[in-house]
N, C-alpha and C positions, 0 to 999 in steps of 0.2 A: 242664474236660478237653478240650473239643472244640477250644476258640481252641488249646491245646497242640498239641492232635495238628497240627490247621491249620497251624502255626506251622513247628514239626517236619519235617511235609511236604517244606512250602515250601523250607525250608533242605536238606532232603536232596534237593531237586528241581534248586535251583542246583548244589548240590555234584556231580551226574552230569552234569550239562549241562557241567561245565567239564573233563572229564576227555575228555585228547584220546584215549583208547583204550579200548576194549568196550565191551558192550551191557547196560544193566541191565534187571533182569526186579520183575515184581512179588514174584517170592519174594526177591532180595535186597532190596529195599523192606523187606519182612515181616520177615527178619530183623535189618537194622536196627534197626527199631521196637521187637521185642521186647530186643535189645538196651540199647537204651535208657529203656526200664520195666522192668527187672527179669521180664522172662519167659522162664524158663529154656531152653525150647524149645516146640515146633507140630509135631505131627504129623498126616496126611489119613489116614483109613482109608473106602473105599466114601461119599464124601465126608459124613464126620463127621470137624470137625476138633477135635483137643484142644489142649489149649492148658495147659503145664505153668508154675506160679511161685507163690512163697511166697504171693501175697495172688490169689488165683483170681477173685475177685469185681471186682479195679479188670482185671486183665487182658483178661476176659471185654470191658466197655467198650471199652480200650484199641483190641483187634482189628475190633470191630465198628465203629468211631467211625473208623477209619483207612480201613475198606473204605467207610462212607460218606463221607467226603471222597475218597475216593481215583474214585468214583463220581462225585460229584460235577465233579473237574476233568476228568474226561471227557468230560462234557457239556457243560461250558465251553470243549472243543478246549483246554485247558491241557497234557492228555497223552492220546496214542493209543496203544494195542497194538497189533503188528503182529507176525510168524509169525518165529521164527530158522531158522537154517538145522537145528543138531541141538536134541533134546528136551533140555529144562532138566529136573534133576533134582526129584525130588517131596521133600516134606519128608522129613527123616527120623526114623523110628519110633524114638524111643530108648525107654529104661527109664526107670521112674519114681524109680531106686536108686542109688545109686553108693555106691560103698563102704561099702553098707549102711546110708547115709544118706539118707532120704526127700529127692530132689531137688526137692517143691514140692507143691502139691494141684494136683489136675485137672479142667477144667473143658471141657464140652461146648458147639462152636459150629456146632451145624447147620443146616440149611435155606439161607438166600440167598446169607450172607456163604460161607458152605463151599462151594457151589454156583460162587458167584462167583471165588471162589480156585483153584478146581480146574479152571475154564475156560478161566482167564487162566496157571494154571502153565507155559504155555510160549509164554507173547508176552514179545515186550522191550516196551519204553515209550519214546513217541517225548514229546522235550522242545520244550514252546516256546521256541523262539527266545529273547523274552521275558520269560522263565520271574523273572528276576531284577528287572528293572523290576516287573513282576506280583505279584510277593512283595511289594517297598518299597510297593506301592501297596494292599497286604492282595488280591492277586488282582483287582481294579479296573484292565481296560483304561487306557492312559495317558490318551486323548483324555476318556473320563469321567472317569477323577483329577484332570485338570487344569479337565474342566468343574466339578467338584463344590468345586476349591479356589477357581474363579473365585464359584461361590455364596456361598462357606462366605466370601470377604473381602467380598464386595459385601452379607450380611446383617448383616457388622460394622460396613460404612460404614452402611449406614441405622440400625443400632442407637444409634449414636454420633452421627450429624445428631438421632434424635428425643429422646437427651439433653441434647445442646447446644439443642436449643430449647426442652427443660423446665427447662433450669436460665438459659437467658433472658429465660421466662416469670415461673418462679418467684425468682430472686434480687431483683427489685426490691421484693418486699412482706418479704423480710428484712435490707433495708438498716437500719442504726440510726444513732446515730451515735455510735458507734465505727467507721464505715466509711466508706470512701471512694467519698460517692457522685458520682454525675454531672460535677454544678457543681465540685466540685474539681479531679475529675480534668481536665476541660474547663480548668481556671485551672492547672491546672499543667502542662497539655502544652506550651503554648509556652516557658516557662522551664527545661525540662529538660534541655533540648541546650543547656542554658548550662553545664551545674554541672561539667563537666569537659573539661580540653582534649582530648582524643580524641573527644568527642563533638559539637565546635561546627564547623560546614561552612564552615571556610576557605578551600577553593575556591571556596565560592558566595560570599565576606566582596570576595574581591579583584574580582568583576563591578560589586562597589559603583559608582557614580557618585563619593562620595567620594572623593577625592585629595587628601589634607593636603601638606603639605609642611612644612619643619623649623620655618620661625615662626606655623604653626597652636598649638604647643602654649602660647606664650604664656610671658610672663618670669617666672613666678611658678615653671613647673612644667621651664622649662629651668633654673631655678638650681639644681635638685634631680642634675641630669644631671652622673654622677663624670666628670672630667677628661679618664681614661683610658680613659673608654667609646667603641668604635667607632661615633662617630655614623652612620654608614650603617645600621646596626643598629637602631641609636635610632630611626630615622626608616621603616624595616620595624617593628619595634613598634609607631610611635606608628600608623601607615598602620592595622595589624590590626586595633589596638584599638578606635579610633576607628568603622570600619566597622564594628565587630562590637558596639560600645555603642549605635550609630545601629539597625542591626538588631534588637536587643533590647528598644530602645524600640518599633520599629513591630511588633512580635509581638505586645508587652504593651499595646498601644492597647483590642482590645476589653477587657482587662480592666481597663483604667482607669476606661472607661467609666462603669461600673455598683461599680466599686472604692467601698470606705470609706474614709474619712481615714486609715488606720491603712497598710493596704496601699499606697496611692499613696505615702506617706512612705517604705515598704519597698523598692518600686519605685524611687524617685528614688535612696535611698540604694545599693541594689543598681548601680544604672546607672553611679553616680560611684566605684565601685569597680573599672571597665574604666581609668578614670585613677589609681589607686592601683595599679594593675598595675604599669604604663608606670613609675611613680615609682620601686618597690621596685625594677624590673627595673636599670633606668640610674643607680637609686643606688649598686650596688654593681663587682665585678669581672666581666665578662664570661665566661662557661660555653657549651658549648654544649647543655645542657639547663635553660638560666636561663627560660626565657618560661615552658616547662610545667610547671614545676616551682611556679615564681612565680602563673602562673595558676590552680592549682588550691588551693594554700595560699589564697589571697585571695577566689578567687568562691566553693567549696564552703561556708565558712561564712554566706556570706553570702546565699547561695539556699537555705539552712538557715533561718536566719532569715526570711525573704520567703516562703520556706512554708509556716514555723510559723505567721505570722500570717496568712497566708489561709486555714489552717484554720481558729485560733482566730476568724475573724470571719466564719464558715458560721453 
């Protein structure tokens, strides 16, 4: 009930604050309120206020829960009363009847709240500036909202640093092997930037020292070379490939190293397929999407295979 009325307030606080003409008082405040809970009407007598609506018991709440927030953002300088020029009228004493119809039960608010109401019936209510920043922010000054967001993201970074180092901690004693521990992944980082042509660094391929020229590739693999193939092309191909085979091998050296018979063989055979590129490429007719298109047909299964077996020989 309370966060409502709060809520309520708030919104009826913005909505005066934006109204470029007259003065609101607490008794239109009041009338709103009840307005908007179903309470029929309020009336002050010798300050005893009653307070008329079908449910007497949520109303009674209602009025009191409003006058203490409405206290409240006083003390918070959210809103001040100050004096009008003519007297605001008092509530008005109606009947409890209307066309013979019981218009609600009646419910007695005396002492503070009636005291407090019957003091304040003829101040207006001055609006913070604010008022509407101060609502978004549930009544929390900005520079605290924004310090309490600067907390509220910096205890999610450390929540999230002391997870990341529990699951640091703790992923290595549930490695099995069905998983991809260390030494693999360490043996396959160098041949990854192989398995597709968007991902192999061609800019870095042409700083090579390598520089072939057209009778590097030798008579065996120029009779393969169709007729009507742009040798200029040919010899851009043979240039790539050739630097980017040589490349591949010095990546794959530590893992020769300590490699088994099986993988060395994967390795060699993987390497001799930068020259089945070159072949397939200049065996055919000229495209201008032939190299990547050719280059990924031919390496991806083949670094498929040169993977497979260096799991399978963990």
């Amino acid at each position: 009930m309370k966060k409502d009325i709060r809520k309520f307030l708030g919104k009826k606080l913005c909505e005066y604050n934006n109204e470029m003409q007259g003065s609101h008082t607490l008794h239109q405040l009041l009338e709103d309120i009840c307005s908007s809970h179903s309470i029929i009407s309020m009336s002050q007598n010798n300050k005893v206020l009653s307070v008329y609506s079908p449910k007497a018991h949520e109303a009674y709440h209602v009025i009191v829960d409003s006058i203490w927030h409405i206290k409240l953002f006083e003390e918070e300088k959210i809103i001040q009363f100050y004096k009008q020029a003519a007297p605001q009228k008092e509530f008005k004493d109606i009947s409890t009847e209307l066309d013979g119809k019981v218009m609600g039960d009646c419910v007695k608010i005396p002492g503070d709240v009636a005291e407090y109401i019957s003091n304040h019936d003829n101040l207006c209510i001055w609006i913070h500036p604010d008022i509407e920043s101060l609502v978004k922010n549930n009544f929390v000054k900005a520079e605290l909202a924004e310090a309490k967001r600067q907390t509220k993201w910096a205890i999610v970074a450390v929540i999230i640093s002391i997870f990341a180092l529990l699951a640091s901690i703790i992923t290595p004693f549930y490695l099995d092997d069905t998983t991809c521990d260390a030494a693999v992944v360490e043996a396959y980082a160098p041949i990854t930037p192989f398995y597709e042509y968007s991902t192999v660094q061609w800019e870095h391929m042409d700083w090579l020292h390598y520089r072939p020229n057209v009778a590097d590739w030798g008579e065996t693999i120029g009779s393969r070379i169709s007729p009507d193939f742009p040798m200029e092309i040919a010899v851009e191909y043979w240039d790539k490939l050739q630097k980017t085979k040589t490349y591949f091998h010095q990546q794959t050296l530590p893992l020769r190293c300590n490699a088994s018979k099986s993988i060395v063989e994967a390795l060699n055979q993987t390497e001799s397929q930068f020259d089945s590129i070159f072949v397939k490429c200049v065996g055919q007719e000229y495209y201008m999407r032939l190299f990547p298109e050719v280059y990924n047909e031919v390496m991806q299964p083949a670094i498929d295979n040169l993977c497979e077996t260096i799991r399978n020989s963990q």
